[in-house]
N, C-alpha and C positions, 0 to 999 in steps of 0.2 A: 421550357419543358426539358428535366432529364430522362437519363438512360436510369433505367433499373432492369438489374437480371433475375433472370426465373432458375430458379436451380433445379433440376428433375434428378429424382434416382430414379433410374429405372432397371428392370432386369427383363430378361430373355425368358420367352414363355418357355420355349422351348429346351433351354436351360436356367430354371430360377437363381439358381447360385450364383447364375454371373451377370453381375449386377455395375453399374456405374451412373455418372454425373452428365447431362447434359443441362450445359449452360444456354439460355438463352434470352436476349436483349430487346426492349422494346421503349418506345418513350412513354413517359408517366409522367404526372405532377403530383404525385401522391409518397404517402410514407410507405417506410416498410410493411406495413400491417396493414396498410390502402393495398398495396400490392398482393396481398395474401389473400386476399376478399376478391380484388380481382385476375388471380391468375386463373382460374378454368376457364374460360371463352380460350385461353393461347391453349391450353392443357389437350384439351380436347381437341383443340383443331392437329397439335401435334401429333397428339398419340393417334387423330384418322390417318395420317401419314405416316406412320411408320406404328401398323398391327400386328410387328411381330414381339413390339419390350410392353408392360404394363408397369404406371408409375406408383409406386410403392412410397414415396415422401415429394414433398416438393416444400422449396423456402425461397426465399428476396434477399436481395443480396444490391449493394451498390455495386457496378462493373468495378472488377479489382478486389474486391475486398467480400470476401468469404465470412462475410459476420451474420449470421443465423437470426431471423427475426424470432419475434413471441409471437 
């Protein structure tokens, strides 16, 4: 089993303009586009944790390497 990361942009309700990247890691046997299918169960669980960003894009990424799935 690898690692693949969930890439979030998110931004601040409270200020939409300001907006950024959280990365985060989880283990997977699947491809990038497996990961796109299954990122909302992590999505949702994140964004119950922290009600003040709403995510605005999310993509899969191998740890390290910032390459944008389809």
């Amino acid at each position: 089993m690898g690692l693949m990361e969930l890439i979030l942009t998110v931004c601040s309700l409270a200020h939409p303009g300001q907006c950024d990247d959280r990365h985060l890691q989880f283990a997977s046997q699947g491809s990038l586009k497996a990961c796109m299918f299954n990122a909302q169960p992590y999505m949702a669980q994140w964004i119950g944790d922290h009600p003040d960003v709403h995510i605005i894009k999310w993509r899969c990424a191998y740890p390290g390497k910032e390459q944008e799935s389809l």
